[in-house]
N, C-alpha and C positions, 0 to 999 in steps of 0.2 A: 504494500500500500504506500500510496506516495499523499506526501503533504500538502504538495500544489498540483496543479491540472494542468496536465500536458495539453498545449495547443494546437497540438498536433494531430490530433486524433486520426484523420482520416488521407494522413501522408504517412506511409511506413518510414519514408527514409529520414523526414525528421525526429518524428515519433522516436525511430531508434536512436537518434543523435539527443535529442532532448532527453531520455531515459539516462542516458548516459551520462552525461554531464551536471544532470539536475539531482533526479532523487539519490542513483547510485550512488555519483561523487559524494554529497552531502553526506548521507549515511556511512561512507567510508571514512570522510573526513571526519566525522563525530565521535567514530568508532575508532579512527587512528589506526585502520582496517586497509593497508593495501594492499594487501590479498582479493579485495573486490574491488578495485579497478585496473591493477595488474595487469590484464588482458588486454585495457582498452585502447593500449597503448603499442607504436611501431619501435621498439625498441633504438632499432638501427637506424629509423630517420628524424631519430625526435631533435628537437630542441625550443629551448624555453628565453622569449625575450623578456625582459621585467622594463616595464615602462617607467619606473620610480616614478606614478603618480604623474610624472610630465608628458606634456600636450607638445612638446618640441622633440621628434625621436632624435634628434644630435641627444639628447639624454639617456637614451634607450640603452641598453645593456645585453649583451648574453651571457644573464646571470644562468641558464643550465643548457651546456652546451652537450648534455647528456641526459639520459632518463633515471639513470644512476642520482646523476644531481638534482635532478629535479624531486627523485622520491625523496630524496635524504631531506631534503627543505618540506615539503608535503608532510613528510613523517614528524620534523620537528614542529611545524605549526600545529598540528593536530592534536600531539602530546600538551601545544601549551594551552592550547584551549581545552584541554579536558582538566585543567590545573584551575582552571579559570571556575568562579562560582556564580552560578544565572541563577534569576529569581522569578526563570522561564524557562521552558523547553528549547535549548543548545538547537535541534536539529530544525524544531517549526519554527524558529528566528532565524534563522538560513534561507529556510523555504520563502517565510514571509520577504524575505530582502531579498529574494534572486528573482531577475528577469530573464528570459529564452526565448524571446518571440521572434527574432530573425537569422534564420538558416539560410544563405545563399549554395545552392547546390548549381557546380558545372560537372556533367559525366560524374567521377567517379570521385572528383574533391567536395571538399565543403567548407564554408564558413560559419560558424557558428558565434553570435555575440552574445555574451552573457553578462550579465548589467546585475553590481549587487548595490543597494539603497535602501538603508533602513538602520534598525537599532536592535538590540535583544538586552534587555531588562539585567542591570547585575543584580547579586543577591545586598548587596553594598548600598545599594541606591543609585549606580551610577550607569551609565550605559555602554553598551559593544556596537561601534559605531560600523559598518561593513558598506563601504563606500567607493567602487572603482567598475571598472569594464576587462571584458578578457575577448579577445579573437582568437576562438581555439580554432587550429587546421585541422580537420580532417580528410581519409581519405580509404575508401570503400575497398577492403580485400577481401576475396573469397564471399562476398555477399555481405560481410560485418562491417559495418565502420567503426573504424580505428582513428586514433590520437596521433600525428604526427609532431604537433608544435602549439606555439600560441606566442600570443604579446600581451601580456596583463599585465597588472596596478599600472590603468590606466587611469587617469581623470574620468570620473562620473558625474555631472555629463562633463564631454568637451568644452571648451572655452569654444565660443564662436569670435571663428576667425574673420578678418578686414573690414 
């Protein structure tokens, strides 16, 4: 059972891409569980750009020029957020703050923007502020689509430019 509603209902290929990146990831990330997104990924063609937050890529980074690096970072956020004390449900304040409403699909690639905006209640009083954009790449093997890369902690939204 997933916490937000796939918009995709009657597109398999999004459907599958939204399943993917939305409830699985969250759940895994909650769970600090990468054993259930493992799979989703091209091992051999990954790589991860980190936008630090800036609207100018001259900023932009290849902070995980592997999937190695990219778990090892995944794995330690996830540890710190289960460190962390909500005075809410961890996984339905993800849910509630993640957007997937735009899949551009050509042939066998795909663009996926996933847009997080919102808050999840600390136990403290104070709040988990989850505020940036990610462009994951995809690209369809064997009928599955798979994780090649991305460019996140991007600005949410963009600065509009000129």
């Amino acid at each position: 059972m997933s916490l937000s509603t796939n918009p995709f209902p009657d597109d398999a290929d999004r459907s599958a891409i939204w399943t993917m990146l939305v409830p699985r990831d969250i759940k895994a990330f909650v769970n600090a569980d990468w054993s259930m997104v493992e799979d989703d990924f091209i091992a051999g063609d990954f790589m991860g750009i980190n936008g630090n937050k800036d609207d100018n890529p001259d900023g932009w980074t290849i902070s995980f020029p592997s999937l190695t690096d990219y778990r090892d970072e995944w794995l330690r956020q996830a540890r710190e957020g289960q460190k962390v004390v909500y005075a809410e449900d961890q996984e339905a304040g993800i849910h509630r703050a993640t957007s997937l409403t735009e899949i551009e699909i050509t042939s066998e690639r795909a663009i996926a923007h996933k847009k997080f905006n919102g808050e999840i209640a600390l136990a403290d009083g104070g709040k988990d502020v989850l505020n940036w954009q990610t462009l994951y790449f995809c690209r369809k093997v064997d009928g599955q689509w798979k994780l090649t890369g991305f460019v996140g902690y991007l600005p949410y939204p963009m600065p509009k430019q000129g």
